[in-house]
C-alpha positions in Angstrom: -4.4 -10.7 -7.9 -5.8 -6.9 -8.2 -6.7 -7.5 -4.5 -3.0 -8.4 -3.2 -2.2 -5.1 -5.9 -4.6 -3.0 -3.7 -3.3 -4.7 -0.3 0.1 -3.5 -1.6 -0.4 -0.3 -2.5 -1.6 0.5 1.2 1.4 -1.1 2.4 3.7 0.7 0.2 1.7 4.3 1.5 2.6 3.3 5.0 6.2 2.5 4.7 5.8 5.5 2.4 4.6 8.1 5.2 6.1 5.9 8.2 9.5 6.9 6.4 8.7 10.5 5.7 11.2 12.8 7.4 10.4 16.4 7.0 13.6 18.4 5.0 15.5 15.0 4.1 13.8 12.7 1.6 17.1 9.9 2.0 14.8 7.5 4.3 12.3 7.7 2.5 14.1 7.2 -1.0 16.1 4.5 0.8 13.4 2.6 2.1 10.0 3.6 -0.4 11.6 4.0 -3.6 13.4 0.3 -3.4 10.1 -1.4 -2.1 7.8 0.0 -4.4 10.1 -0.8 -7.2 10.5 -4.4 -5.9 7.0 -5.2 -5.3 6.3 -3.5 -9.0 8.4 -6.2 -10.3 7.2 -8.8 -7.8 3.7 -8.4 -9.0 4.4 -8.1 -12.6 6.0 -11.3 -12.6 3.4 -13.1 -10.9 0.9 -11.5 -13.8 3.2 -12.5 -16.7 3.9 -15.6 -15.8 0.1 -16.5 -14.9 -1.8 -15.0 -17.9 0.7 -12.9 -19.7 -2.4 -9.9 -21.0 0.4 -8.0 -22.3 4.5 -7.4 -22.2 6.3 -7.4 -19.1 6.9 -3.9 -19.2 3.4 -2.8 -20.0 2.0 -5.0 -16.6 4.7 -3.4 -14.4 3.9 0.2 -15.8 0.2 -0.5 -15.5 0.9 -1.9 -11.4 3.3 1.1 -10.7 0.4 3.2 -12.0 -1.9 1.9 -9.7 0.7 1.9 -6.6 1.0 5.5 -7.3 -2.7 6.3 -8.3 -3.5 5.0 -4.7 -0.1 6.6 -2.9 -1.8 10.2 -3.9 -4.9 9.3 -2.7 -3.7 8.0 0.5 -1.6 10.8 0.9 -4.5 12.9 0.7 -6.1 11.3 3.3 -5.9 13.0 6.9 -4.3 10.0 8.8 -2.5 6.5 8.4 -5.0 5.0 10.4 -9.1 5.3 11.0 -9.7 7.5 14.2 -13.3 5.7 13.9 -15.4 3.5 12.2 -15.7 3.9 8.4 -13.2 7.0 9.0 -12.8 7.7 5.0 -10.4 10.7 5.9 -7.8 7.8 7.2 -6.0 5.7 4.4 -6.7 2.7 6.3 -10.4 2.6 5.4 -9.8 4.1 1.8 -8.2 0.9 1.3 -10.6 -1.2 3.0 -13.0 -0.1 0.5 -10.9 -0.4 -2.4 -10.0 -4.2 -1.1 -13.9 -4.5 -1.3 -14.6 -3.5 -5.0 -11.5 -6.1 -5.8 -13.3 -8.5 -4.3 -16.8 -7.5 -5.7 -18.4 -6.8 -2.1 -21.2 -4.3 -2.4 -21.5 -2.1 0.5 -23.1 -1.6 3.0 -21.3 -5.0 3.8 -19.6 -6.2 7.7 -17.0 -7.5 5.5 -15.5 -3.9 4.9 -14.3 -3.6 8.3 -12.9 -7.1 8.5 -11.2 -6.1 5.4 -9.9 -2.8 7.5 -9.2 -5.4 10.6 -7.2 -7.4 8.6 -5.0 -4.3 7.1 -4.9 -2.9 11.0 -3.4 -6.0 12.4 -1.1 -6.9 9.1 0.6 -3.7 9.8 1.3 -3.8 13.2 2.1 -7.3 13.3 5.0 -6.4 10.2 6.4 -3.8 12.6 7.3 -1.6 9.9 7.7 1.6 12.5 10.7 -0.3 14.0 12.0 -1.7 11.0 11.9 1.8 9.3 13.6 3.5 12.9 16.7 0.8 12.0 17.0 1.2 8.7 17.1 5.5 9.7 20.2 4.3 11.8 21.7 3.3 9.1 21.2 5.7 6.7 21.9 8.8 8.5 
C-alpha cells in the first residue's frame, strides 16, 4: 500500500503543476483539489478496511499528510520530468526513489530507473496534459 501512496502522490504533483495557471488558481482547484481529496479518501478506505491501525479520520489525515509532504518536495524540484538519468532536481526521479525505499530496494539498484520508467510511461499513457486542456475549457 505505502507504495501505490507514494505512486499517488507523484501523480497528484503532476496533475497538480500540469494544472497550474499563473494569476488564476480555478483549474487548478477545479481539477487538484477534488483529486487529491478523492484519492485521500480512496486510499484511506482501502487501509481501514484492510487492517484498520487506527480511525478513519486519523488514516486519511495521515495519507493527505503524506500527499502534501511529497507535493512540497516535488514542487521544489526544478522539473516535472528527469532531463537525465538519476536527474534528482526533476520530481520524476524524487519519486522513483521514494517508490524504492517503499519497496525496500537499497540503492545503487537498476530497479530505480525501472521504477522511474514505469512513472514516465504511466503518465504519458493517462494523458493527463489533454485531459487537464479539456477540463480548462470547461472551466474558464
Amino acid at each position: 500500500m505505502t507504495i501505490a501512496l507514494e505512486a499517488c502522490g507523484f501523480f497528484l504533483h503532476a496533475v497538480d503543476r500540469l494544472a497550474y495557471r499563473p494569476g488564476n488558481e480555478r483549474l487548478r482547484e477545479t481539477v487538484f483539489d477534488t483529486a487529491a481529496r478523492q484519492m485521500g479518501r480512496t486510499f484511506s478506505d482501502m487501509i481501514f478496511k484492510a487492517w484498520a491501525p487506527s480511525s478513519l479520520s486519523e488514516i486519511e489525515r495521515s495519507n493527505l499528510d503524506l500527499f502534501n509532504t511529497r507535493q512540497a518536495e516535488y514542487g521544489n524540484a526544478a522539473h516535472l520530468i528527469g532531463e537525465r538519468f538519476n536527474d534528482l532536481k526533476s520530481a520524476s526521479w524524487l519519486a522513483a526513489h521514494h517508490l524504492a525505499r517503499a519497496a525496500e530496494i537499497t540503492e545503487p539498484d537498476i530497479r530505480v530507473m525501472a521504477l522511474h520508467t514505469g512513472l514516465v510511461s504511466s503518465l504519458v499513457a493517462m494523458g493527463l496534459t489533454n485531459r487537464i486542456k479539456k477540463v480548462e475549457h470547461y472551466v474558464t
